[in-house]
C-alpha positions in Angstrom: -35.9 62.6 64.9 -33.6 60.5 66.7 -36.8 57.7 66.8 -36.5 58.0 62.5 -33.0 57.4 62.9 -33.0 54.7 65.4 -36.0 52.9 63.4 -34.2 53.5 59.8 -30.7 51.4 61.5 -32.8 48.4 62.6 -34.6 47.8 59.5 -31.4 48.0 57.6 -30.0 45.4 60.0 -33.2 43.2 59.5 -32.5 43.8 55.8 -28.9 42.3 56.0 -30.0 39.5 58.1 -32.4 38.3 55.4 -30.1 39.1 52.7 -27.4 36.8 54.5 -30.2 34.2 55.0 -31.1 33.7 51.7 -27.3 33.7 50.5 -26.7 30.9 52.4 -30.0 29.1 51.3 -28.8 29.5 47.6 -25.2 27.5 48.7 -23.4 30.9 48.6 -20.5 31.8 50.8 -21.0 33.2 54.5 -17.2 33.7 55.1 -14.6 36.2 53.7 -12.1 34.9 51.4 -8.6 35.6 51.2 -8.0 36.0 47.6 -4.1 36.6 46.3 -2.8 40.3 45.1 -5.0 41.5 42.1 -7.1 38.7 42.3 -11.0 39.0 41.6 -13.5 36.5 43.1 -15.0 35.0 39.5 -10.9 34.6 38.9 -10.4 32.0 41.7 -10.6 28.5 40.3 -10.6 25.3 42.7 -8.5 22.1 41.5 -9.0 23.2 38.1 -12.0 22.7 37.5 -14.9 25.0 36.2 -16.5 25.5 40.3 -15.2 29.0 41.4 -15.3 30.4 45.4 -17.9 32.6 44.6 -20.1 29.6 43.1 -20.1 30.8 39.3 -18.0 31.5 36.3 -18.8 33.3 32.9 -19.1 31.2 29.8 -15.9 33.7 28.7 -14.0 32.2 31.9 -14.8 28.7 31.3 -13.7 28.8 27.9 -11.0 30.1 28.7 -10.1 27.5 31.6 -10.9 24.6 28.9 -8.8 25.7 26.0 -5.8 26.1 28.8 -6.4 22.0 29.9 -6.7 21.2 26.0 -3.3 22.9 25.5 -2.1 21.1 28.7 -3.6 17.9 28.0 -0.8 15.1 28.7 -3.6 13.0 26.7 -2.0 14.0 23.6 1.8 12.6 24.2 0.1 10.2 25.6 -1.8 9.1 22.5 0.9 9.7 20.0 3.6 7.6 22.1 0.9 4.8 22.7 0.3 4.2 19.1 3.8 4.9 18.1 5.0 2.0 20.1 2.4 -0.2 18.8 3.5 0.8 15.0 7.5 -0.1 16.5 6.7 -3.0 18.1 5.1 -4.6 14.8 8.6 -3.6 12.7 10.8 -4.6 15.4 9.8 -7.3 17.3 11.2 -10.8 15.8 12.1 -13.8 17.8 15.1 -12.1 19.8 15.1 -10.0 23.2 14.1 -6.6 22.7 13.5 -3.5 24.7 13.8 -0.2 24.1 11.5 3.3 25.0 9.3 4.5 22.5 9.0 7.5 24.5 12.6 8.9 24.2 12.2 8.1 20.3 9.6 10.4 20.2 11.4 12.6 22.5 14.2 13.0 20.2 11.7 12.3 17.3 9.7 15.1 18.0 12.7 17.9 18.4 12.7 17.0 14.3 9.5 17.9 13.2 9.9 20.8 15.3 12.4 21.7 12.8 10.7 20.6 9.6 8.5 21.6 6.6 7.4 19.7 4.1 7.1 16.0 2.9 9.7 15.7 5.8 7.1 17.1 8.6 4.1 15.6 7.5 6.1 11.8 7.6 7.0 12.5 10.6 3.8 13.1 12.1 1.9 10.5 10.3 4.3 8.2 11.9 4.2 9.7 15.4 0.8 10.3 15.4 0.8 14.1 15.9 -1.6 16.1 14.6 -1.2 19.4 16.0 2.8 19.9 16.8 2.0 23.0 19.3 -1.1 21.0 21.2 2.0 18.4 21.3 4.6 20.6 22.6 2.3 22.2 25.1 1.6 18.3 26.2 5.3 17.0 26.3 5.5 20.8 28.3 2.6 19.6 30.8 4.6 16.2 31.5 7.5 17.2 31.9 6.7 19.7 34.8 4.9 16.6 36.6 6.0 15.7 40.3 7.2 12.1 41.1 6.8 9.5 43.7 10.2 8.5 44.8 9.6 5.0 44.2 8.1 5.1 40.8 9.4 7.8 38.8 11.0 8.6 35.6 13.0 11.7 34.6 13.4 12.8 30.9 16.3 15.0 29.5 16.8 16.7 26.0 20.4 17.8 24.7 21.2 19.6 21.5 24.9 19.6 20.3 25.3 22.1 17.6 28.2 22.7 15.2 30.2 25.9 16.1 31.0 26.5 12.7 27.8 26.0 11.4 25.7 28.8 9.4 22.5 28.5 11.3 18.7 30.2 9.8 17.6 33.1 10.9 14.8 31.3 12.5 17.0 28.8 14.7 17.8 31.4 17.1 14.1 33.4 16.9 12.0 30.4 16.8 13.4 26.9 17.4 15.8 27.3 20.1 13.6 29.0 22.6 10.4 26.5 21.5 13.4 23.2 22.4 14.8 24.9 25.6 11.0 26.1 26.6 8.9 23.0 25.5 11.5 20.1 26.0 13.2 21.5 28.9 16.3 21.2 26.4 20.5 22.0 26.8 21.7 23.4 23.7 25.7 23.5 24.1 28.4 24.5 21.0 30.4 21.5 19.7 33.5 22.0 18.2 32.7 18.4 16.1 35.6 18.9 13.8 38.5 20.1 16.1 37.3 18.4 18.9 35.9 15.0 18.0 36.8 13.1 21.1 35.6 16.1 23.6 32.3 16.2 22.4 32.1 12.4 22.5 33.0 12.2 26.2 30.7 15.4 26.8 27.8 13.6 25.2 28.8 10.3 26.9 29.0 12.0 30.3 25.7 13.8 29.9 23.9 10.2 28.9 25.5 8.6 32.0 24.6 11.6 34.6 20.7 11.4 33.2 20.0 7.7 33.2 21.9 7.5 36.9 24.8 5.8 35.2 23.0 2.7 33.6 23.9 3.7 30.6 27.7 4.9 31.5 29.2 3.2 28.2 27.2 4.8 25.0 29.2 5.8 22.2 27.9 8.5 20.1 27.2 8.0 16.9 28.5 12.2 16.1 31.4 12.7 13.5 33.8 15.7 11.9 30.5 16.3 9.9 27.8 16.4 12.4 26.1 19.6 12.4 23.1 19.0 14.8 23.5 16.5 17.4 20.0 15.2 19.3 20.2 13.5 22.3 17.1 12.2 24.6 18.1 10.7 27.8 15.1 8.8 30.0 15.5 7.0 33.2 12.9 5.1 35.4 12.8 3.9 39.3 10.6 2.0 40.4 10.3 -0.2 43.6 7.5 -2.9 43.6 4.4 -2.1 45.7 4.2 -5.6 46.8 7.9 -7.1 47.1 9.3 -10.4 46.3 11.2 -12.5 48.7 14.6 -13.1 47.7 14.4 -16.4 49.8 11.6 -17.5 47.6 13.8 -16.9 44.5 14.9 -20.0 43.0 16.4 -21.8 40.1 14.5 -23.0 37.4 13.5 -23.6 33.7 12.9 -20.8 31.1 11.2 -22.4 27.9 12.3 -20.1 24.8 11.2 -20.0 21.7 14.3 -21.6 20.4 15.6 -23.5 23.7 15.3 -24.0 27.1 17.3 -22.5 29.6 18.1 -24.4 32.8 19.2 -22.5 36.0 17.4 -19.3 35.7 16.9 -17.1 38.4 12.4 -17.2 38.7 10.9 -14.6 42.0 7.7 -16.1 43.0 5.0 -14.3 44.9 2.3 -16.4 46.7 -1.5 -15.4 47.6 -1.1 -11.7 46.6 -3.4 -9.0 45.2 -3.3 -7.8 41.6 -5.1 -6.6 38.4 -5.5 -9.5 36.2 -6.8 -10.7 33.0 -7.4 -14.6 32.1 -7.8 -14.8 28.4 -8.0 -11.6 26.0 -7.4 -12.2 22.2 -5.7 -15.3 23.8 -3.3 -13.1 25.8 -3.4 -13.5 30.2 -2.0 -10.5 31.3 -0.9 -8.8 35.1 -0.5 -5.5 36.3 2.3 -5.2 39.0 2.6 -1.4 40.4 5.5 0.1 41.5 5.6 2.5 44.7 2.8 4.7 44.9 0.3 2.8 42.1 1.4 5.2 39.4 3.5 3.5 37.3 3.5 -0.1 37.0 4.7 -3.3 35.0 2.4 -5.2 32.8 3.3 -8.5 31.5 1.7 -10.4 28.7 2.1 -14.1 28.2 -0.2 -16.7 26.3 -3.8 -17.8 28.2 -3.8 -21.0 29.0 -4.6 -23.4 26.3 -3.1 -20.9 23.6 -0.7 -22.5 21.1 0.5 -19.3 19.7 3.5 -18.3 21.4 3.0 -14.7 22.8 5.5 -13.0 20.1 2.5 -14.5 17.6 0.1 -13.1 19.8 1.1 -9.3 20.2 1.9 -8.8 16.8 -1.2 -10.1 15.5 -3.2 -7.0 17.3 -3.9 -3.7 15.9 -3.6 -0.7 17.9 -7.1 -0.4 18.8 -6.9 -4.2 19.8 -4.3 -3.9 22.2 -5.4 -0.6 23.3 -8.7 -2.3 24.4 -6.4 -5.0 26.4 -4.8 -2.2 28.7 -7.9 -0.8 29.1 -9.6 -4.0 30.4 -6.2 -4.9 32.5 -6.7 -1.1 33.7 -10.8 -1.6 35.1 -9.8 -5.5 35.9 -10.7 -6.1 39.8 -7.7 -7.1 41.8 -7.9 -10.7 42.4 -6.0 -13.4 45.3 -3.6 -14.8 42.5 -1.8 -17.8 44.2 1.1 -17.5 42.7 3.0 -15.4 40.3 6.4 -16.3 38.7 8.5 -14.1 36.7 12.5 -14.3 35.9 15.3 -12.2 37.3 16.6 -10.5 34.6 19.1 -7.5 33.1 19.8 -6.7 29.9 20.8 -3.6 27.5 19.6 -3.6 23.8 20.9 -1.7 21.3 18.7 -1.3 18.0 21.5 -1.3 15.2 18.9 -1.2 12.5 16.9 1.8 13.6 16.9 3.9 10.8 15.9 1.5 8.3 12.7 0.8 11.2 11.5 4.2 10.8 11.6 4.7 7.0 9.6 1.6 6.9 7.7 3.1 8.9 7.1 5.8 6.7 9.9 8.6 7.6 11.9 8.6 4.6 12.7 12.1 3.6 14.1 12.8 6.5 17.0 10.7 5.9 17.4 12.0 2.1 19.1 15.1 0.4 16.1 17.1 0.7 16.3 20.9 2.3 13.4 20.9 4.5 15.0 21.0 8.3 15.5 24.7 7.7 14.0 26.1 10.7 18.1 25.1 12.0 19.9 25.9 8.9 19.9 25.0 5.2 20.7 21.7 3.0 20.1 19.2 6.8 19.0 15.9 6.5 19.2 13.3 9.3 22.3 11.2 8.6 22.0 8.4 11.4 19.8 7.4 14.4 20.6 5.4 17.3 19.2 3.6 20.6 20.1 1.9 23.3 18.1 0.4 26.4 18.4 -1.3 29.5 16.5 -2.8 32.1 17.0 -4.5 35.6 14.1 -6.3 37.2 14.9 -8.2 40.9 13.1 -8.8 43.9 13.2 -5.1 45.2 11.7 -3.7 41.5 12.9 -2.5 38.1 15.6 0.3 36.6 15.5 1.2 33.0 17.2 3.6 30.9 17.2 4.6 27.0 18.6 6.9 25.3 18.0 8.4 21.5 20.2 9.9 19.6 19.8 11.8 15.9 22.6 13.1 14.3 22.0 15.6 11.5 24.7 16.5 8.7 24.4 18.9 5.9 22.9 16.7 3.2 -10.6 -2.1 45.6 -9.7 -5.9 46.4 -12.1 -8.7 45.3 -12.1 -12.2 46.4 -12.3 -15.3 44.7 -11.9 -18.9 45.3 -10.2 -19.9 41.9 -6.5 -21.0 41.8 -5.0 -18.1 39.7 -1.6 -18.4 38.2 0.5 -16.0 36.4 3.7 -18.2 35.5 6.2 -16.4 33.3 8.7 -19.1 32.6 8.2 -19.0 28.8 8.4 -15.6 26.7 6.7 -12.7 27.3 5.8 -9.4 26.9 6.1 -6.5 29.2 5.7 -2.4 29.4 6.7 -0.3 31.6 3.7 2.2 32.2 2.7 5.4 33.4 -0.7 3.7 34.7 -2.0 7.5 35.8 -1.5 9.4 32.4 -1.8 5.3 30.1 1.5 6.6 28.7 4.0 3.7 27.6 7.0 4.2 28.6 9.2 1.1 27.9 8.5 -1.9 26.3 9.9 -5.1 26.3 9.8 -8.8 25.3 12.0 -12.2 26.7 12.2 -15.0 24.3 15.1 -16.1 25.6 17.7 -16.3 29.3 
């Protein structure tokens, strides 16, 4: 008997042997895992991605997984605020300075459609290039929550001002304010607009200041005794070049504008240095200078050499899927020796007085007429101003920008290379500031004149 028993123990150990054997030929797991409380092992997902610890996933699973990246997708903010800023650019650039963020526009921009039904809504998302307002909001959600390098990084903040004497929809408090303070990370404070004018001025002044580090410490709001809804978007970017200038390289020299030449301007040169760079697209030369941890970086566009078209010419005459094509082949570009790059020292604010009359050129028009479709905040709204300022300082070290948007609403590797490359920006340009890892524009600017 105790021979049955004895023999019966070692053929199941012989059994478990093989069994192990041939789980570790098929790539399976030898070694216990420590999966979290209440966990199962098909529900442990790896950098999320569709490979799971115990070396398969259902088809129910995966699906699952996938439709939570779609909804996560920073792809689609992404999109919308690319192309939105190439539609702006076209109204807005003429043959002045201008810079501004396209995405605090669509920031603030956004927190409206939210709100809207209608002719009103589907403006507003032809123009910003939304086609699904909840895959949108669970993308602004998705970037927002993003961690930042300390030396490149931008921080985004959403305020909402509303009347305290205002009779607000039933759906304000069950379905927009939770979707603004959920989706847009937003501050929703009581104004007492028609007492209290001047408070809610300095508290909105105060609030732009603290959120753009204080480079925006002087905005004036455009809010009056009217204002029921006040929308504020507040964005501010850091970033300190990956490869420095020397300040004792700095020197004074020529700036050719459109209209004149400016003597005495402060150009940073950089010898024999690395970057991404493109000679001649659509006539454009364009270089790719990274801030901090390669994240985010500054492009900067000026005319090839040879090209008689001065670069205002030049970026206005590409369509979206043009100049989409140009960051993408700036994006793949090998890094290349360029022997020397030139580019002013430079700060300036712009405010963009004639914003509203932009957009319904654009195409958002009922939005700004006595039409009652905002009413997922309250009845007869309509959007009775828009403002924005921005401002940028670029020196040897790197770049700060800020911008803020405001809608008031009232009842109505390296490669080598023996060629001499230049990139010399001592004429007018173009330039964005970019998040390189997620393509999402974040500023743009262009210098005609210093």
């Amino acid at each position: 008997m105790n021979k049955k028993i004895i023999c019966a123990l070692l053929i199941l150990c012989i059994m478990g042997i093989l069994t192990a054997c041939a789980e570790k030929s098929k790539g399976g797991l030898t070694d216990p895992v420590e999966l979290p409380d209440g966990e199962e092992p098909n529900d442990l997902i790896l950098d999320g991605n569709n490979d799971t610890q115990s070396g398969s996933v259902s088809s129910e699973d995966s699906a699952k997984t996938e439709e939570v990246n779609v909804q996560g997708d920073i792809k689609t903010v992404a999109d919308a605020v690319n192309k939105f800023d190439h539609d702006f650019f076209q109204k807005a650039a003429t043959d002045k300075n201008l810079f501004y963020s396209s995405y605090s526009l669509l920031n603030a921009l956004a927190l409206l459609d939210n709100a809207a039904e209608g002719d009103t809504k589907a403006e507003l998302e032809e123009v910003l290039g939304i086609t699904d307002i909840a895959a949108f909001n669970s993308s602004i959600k998705e970037y927002l929550k993003k961690g930042q390098n300390e030396q490149a990084r931008v921080s985004t903040a959403n305020g909402i001002w509303v009347s305290k004497e205002a009779q607000f929809a039933p759906e304000y408090e069950s379905e927009y304010k939770p979707l603004a303070e959920e989706y847009f990370e937003a501050v929703i404070k009581e104004a007492d607009f028609k007492n209290d004018l001047d408070g809610v001025k300095k508290d909105i002044s105060g609030w732009v200041s603290d959120k753009t580090e204080g480079m925006i410490g002087d905005y004036t709001p455009l809010c009056d005794e009217s204002t029921i809804v006040d929308i504020v978007n507040a964005v501010y970017f850091y970033g300190e070049w990956q490869k420095k200038f020397d300040a004792s390289d700095t020197y004074d020299g020529d700036f050719n504008g459109l209209n004149k030449t400016s003597n005495n301007v402060s150009l940073m040169r950089m010898d024999d240095k690395h970057f991404r760079f493109t000679e001649d697209e659509n006539g454009i030369k364009a270089i790719a200078l990274p801030y901090g941890d390669g994240s985010k970086e500054m492009d900067i566009f000026i005319p090839a050499d040879g090209q008689e078209k001065n670069i205002v010419e030049l970026m206005k005459g590409l369509d979206a899927a043009a100049e989409q094509a140009l960051i993408e082949k700036l994006n793949s570009a090998e890094e290349e020796t360029i022997s020397k790059v030139i580019i002013p020292k430079f700060t300036f604010d712009n405010k963009i007085d004639n914003l509203s009359d932009i957009l319904k050129e654009m195409g958002i028009k009922s939005a700004f007429e006595n039409k009652n479709e905002f009413t997922k905040i309250a009845q007869d709204l309509v959007v009775s101003d828009i403002g924005h300022k921005a401002k940028i300082e670029v020196d040897e070290e790197g770049s700060r920008a800020a911008a803020v948007t405001e809608a008031m609403m009232n009842l109505t590797s390296v490669a080598e290379s023996d060629r001499k490359l230049e990139f010399i920006a001592d004429k007018p340009f173009v330039f964005v500031i970019r998040d390189k890892d997620n393509n999402l524009i974040l500023f743009r600017g262009m210098i005609t004149e210093l």
